[in-house]
C-alpha positions as CSV (number, residue, x, y, z in Angstrom):
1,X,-12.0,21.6,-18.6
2,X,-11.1,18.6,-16.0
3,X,-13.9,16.8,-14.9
4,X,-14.6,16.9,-11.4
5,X,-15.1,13.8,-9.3
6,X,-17.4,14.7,-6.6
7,X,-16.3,13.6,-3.4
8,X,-18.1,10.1,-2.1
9,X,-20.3,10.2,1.3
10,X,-17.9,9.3,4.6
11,X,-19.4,5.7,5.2
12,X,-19.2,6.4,8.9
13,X,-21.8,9.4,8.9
14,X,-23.9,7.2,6.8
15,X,-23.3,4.1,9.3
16,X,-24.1,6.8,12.3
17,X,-27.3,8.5,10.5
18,X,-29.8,5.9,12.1
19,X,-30.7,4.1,9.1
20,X,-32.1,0.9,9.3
21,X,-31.1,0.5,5.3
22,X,-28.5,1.1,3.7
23,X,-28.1,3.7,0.5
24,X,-28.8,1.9,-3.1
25,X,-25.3,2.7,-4.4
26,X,-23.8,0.0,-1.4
27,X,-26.1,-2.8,-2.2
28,X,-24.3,-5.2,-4.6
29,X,-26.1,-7.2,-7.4
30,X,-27.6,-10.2,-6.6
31,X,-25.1,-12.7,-8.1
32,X,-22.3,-11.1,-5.8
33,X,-24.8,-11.0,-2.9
34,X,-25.3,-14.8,-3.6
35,X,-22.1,-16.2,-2.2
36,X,-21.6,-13.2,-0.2
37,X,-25.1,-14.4,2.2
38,X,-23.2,-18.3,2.2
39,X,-20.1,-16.9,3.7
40,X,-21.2,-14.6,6.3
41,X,-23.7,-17.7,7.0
42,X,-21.0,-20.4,6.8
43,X,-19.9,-22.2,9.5
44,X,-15.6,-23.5,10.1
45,X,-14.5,-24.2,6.9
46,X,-12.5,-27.4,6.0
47,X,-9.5,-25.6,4.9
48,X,-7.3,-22.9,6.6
49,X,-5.4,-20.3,5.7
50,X,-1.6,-21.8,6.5
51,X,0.1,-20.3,10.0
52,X,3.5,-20.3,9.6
53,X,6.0,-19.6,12.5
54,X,9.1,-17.7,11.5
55,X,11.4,-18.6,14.3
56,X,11.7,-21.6,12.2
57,X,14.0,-20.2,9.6
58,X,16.4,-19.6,12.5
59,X,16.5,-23.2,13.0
60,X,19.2,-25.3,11.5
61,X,17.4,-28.4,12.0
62,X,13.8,-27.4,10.5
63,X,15.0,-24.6,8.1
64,X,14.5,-26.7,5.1
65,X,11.2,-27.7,5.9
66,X,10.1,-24.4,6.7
67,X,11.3,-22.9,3.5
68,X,8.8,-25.8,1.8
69,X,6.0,-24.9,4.0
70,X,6.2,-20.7,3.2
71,X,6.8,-21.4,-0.5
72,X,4.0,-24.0,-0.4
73,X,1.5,-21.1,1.2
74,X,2.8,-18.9,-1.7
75,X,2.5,-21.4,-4.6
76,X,-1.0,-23.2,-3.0
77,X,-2.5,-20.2,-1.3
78,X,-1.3,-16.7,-1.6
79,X,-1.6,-16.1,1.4
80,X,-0.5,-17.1,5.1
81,X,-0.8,-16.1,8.6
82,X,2.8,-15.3,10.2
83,X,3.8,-15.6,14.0
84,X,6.9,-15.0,15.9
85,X,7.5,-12.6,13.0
86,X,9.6,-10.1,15.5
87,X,7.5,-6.9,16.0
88,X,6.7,-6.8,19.8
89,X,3.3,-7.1,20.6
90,X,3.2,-3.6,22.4
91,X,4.3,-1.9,19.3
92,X,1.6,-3.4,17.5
93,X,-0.9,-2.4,20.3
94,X,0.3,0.8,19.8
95,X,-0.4,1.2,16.1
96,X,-3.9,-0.4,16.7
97,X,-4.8,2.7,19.5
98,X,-3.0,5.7,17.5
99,X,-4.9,4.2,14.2
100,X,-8.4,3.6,16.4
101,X,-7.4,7.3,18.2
102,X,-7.4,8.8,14.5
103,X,-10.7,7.7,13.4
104,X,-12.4,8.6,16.5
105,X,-11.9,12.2,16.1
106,X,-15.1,14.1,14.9
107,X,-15.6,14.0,11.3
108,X,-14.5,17.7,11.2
109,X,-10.7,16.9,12.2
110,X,-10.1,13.9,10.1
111,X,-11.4,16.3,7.1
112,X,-8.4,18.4,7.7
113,X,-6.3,15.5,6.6
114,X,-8.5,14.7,3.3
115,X,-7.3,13.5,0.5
116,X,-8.1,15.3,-3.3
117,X,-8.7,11.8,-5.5
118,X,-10.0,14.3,-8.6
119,X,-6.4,15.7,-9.3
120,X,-4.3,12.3,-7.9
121,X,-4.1,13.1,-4.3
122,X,-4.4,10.0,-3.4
123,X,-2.5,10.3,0.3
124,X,-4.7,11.3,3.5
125,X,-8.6,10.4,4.9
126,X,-10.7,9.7,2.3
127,X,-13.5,7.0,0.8
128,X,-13.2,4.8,-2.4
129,X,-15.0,6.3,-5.2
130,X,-16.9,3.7,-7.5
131,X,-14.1,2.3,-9.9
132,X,-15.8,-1.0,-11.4
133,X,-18.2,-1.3,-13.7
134,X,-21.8,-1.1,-11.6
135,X,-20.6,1.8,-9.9
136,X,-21.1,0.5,-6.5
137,X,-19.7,1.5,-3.0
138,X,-17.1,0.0,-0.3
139,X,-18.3,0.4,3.2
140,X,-15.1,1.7,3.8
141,X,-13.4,5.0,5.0
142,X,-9.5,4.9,5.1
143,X,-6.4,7.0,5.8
144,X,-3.3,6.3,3.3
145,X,-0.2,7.6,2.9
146,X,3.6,6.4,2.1
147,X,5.3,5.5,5.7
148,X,8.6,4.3,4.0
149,X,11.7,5.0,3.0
150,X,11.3,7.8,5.4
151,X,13.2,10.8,3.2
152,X,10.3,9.9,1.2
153,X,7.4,10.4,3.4
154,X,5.6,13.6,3.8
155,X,5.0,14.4,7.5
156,X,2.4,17.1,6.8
157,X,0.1,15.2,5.9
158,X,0.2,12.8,9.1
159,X,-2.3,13.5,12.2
160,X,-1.0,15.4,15.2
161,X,-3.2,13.8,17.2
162,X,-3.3,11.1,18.8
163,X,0.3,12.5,19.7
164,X,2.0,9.6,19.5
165,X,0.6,8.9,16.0
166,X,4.3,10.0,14.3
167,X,6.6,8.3,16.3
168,X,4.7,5.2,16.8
169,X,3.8,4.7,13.0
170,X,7.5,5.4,12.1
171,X,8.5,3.0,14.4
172,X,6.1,0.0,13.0
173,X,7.7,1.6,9.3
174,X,11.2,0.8,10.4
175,X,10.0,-2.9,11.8
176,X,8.4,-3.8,9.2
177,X,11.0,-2.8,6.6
178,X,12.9,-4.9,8.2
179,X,10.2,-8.2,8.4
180,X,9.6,-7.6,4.7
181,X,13.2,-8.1,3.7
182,X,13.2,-11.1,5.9
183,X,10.4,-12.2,3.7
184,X,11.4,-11.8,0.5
185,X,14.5,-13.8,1.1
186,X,12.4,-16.9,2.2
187,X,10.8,-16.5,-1.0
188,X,14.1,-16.3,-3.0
189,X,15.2,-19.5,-0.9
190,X,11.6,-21.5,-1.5
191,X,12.3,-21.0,-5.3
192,X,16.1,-22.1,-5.0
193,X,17.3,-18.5,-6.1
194,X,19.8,-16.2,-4.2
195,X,18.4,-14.7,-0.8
196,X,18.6,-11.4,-2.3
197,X,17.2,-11.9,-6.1
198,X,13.4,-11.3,-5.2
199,X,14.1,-7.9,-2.8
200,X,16.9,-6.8,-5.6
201,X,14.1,-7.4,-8.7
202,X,11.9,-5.2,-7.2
203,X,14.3,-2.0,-6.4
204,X,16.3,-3.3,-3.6
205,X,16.9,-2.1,0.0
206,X,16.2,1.4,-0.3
207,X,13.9,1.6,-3.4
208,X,11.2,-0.2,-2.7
209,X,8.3,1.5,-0.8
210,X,6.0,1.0,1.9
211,X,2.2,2.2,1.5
212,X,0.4,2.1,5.1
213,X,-3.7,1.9,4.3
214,X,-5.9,2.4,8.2
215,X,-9.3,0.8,6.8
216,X,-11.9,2.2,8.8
217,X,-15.6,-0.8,8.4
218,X,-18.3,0.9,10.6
219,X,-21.3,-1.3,11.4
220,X,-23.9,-1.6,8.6
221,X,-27.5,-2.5,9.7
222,X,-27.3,-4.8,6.3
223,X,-23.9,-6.5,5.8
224,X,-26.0,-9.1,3.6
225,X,-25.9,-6.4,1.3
226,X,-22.8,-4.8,0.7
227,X,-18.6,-4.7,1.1
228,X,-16.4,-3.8,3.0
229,X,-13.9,-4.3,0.2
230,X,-14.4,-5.7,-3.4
231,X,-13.3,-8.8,-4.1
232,X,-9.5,-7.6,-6.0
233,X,-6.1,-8.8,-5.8
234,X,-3.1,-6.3,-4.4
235,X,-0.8,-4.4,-7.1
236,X,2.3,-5.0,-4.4
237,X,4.9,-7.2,-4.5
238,X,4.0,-8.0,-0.6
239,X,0.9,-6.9,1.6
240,X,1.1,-6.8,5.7
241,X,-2.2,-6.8,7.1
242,X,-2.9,-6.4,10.7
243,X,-6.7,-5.9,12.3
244,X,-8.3,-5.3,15.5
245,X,-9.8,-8.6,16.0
246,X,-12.9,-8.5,14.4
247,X,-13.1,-11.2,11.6
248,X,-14.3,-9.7,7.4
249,X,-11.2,-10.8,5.6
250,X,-11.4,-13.6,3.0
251,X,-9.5,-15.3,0.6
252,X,-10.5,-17.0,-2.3
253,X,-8.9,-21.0,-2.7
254,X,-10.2,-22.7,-5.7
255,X,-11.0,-26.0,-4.4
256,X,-12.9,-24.6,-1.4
257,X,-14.3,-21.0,-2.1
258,X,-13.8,-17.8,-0.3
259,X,-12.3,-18.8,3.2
260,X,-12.1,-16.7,6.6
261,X,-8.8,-15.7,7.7
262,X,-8.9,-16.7,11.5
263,X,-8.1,-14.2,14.6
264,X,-4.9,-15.8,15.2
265,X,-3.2,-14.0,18.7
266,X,0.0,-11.6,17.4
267,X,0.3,-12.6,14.2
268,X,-0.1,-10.8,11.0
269,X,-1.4,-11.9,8.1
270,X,0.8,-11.5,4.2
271,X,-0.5,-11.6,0.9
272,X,1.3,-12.0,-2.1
273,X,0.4,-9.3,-4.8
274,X,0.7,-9.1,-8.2
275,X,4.2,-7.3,-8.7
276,X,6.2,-10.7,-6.9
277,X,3.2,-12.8,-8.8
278,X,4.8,-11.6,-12.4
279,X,8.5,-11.5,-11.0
280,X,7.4,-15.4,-10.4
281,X,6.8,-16.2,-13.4
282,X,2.9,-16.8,-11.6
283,X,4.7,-19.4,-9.2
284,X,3.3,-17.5,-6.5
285,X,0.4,-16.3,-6.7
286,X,-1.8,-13.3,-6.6
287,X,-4.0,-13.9,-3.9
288,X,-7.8,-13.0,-4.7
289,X,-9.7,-11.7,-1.4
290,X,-12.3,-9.4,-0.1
291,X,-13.8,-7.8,3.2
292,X,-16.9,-8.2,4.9
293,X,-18.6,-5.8,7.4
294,X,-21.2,-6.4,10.1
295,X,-23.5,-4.8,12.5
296,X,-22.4,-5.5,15.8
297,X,-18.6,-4.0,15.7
298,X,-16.6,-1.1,13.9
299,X,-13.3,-3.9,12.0
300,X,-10.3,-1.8,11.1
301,X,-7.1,-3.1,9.8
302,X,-3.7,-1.7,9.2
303,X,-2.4,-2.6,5.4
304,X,0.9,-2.3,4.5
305,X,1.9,-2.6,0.5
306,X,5.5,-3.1,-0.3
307,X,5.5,-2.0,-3.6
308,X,8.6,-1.0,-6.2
309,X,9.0,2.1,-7.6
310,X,6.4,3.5,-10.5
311,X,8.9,3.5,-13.2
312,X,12.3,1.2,-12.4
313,X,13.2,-1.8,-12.4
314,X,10.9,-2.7,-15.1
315,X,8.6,-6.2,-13.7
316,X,9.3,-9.3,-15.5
317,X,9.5,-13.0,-14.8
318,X,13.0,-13.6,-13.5
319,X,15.0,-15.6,-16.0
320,X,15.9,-18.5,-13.8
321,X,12.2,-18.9,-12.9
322,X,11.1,-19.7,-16.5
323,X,12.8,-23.1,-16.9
324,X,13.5,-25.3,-20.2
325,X,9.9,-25.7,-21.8
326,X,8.4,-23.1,-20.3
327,X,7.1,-19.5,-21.3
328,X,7.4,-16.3,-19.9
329,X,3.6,-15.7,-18.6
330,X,3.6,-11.8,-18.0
331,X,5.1,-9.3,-20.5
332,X,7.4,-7.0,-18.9
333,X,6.2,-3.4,-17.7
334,X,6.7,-1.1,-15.0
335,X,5.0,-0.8,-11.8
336,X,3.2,2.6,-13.1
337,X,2.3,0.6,-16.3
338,X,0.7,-2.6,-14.2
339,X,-1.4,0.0,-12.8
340,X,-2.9,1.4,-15.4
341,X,-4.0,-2.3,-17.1
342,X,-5.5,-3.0,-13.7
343,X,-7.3,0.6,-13.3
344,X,-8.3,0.6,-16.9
345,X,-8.6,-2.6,-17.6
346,X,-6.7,-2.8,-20.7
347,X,-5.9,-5.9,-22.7
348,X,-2.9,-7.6,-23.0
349,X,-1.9,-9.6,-25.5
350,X,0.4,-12.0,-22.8
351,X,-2.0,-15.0,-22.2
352,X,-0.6,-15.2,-18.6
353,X,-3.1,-12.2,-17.4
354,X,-5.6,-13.5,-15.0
355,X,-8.9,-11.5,-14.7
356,X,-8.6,-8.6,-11.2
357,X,-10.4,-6.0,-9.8
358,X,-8.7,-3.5,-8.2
């Protein structure tokens, strides 16, 4: 008989109970808790995240140096804060109120839209079940589902209400489709390969597929205590993420800790993930980051994972990437197959694996 996973608690009834304490299975142990206290404490760090401003690879004059900068963010960083990156800032604004609409329905109508986790239902409204090894909560609810290619998406399972929630989130889809692409051919450039080599090694054009995450952070009366999101690294080749203006994300840089992404006016903010980490040969890489929460107001962001398809192409350093005297660091496998070592934790025997938590 299949074991069933009972569903978790929805964070927000928790977070709207009246408790001045939050449940045992939220509080983290004490060495996570230890930096965790220093960063919601900490003052402007010494570092930032690097903003880069896209309308520079239109530019004849600074092109080159811009294609230095964003592969210097990918190499150094992982991670960078994008402007002038071509979605209108209304559109945007839209996708923050139908995704803020959604979540302020009464518990009741997001449950029509839940998600089954116990037999791989992973799309709709649902709550991360435990998954590491202490068994302890995110203070997270979300609402996930596929929003590109869109013969692929299933529009049963998106909200009627707000009801402009369709039509506005396949609108951002088909805009960011079109940024990601951009994207991926700066990173071909900043590694000297063919515009299209990175985009074409992980399914091309019309392959590769968008995952659009809502996470919902409700005030907690302890955020000392717990996470929004686990420290873990993205399985995706790319990650969009867009918020509300309430700061929790942070990135870890080795020479300065984790670091605060900063509210940066119409930008968004990519990661790169492992799938375009292993295509790299770990030339970019894999950014490690997490989320905090707080008590005085509700964060939500919109992620968007560009990720290839489960079972082709098959993810392996690109030959031109692993240069004379050097090693391929990754074995190859499929998308499907990276996430199973990440979910299970298996071992490989590829001494380019880096320790994540997914």
């Amino acid at each position: 008989m299949a074991t069933i996973i009972p569903p978790a608690p929805r964070v927000e009834i928790i977070a709207n109970s009246g408790l001045s304490t939050i449940p045992p299975e939220f509080v983290r142990t004490e060495s996570e808790r230890e930096h965790l206290a220093d960063a919601l404490n900490k003052g402007c760090c010494r570092v930032g995240i690097p903003i880069v401003d896209l309308a520079s690879f239109s530019s004849k004059e600074g092109r080159q140096r811009f294609l230095e900068e964003v592969s210097a963010a990918a190499v150094e960083w992982g991670v960078m804060i994008i402007v002038n990156h071509g979605l209108s800032e209304e559109l945007i604004e839209q996708l923050q109120a139908t995704g803020k609409g959604f979540f302020e329905l009464p518990v009741e109508e997001k449950e029509k839209y839940a998600n089954d986790q116990s037999r791989g239902q992973i799309q709709g409204y649902g709550t991360k079940l435990a998954n590491n090894e202490n068994g302890k909560l995110e203070w997270q609810d979300y609402f996930f589902r596929l929003v590109y290619p869109p013969e692929k998406t299933d529009l049963a399972i998106w909200p009627t209400e707000p009801a402009d929630y369709i039509a506005t989130t396949r609108c951002f889809a088909e805009e960011l489709r079109i940024l990601a692409s951009k994207m991926f051919s700066i990173l071909s450039l900043g590694l000297g390969l063919d515009e299209n080599k990175i985009e074409a090694e992980l399914g091309g054009r019309d392959e590769l597929l968008l995952q659009l995450e809502i996470n919902y952070y409700p005030c907690c009366p302890q955020p000392e205590l717990a996470f929004g999101v686990e420290p873990h690294t993205d399985v995706s080749s790319l990650s969009f993420i867009i918020h509300n203006g309430v700061p929790g994300l942070q990135v870890y840089k080795d020479d300065a800790g984790w670091v605060t992404a900063p509210l940066v006016p119409n930008s968004i903010i990519v990661h790169v993930g492992d799938s375009l980490e292993i295509i790299s040969n770990g030339k970019y890489r894999s950014v490690l980051h997490r989320g905090l929460v707080n008590k005085e107001n509700v964060r939500i962001s919109w992620a968007v994972f560009c990720e290839p398809p489960r079972e082709k192409p098959v993810l392996r350093p690109i030959p031109e990437l692993v240069r004379e005297g050097e090693v391929a660091r990754f074995e190859p496998r499929t998308f499907s197959e990276h996430l199973e070592r990440k979910l299970f934790k298996t071992s490989v025997a590829s001494g380019g694996e880096k320790p994540v938590v997914d």
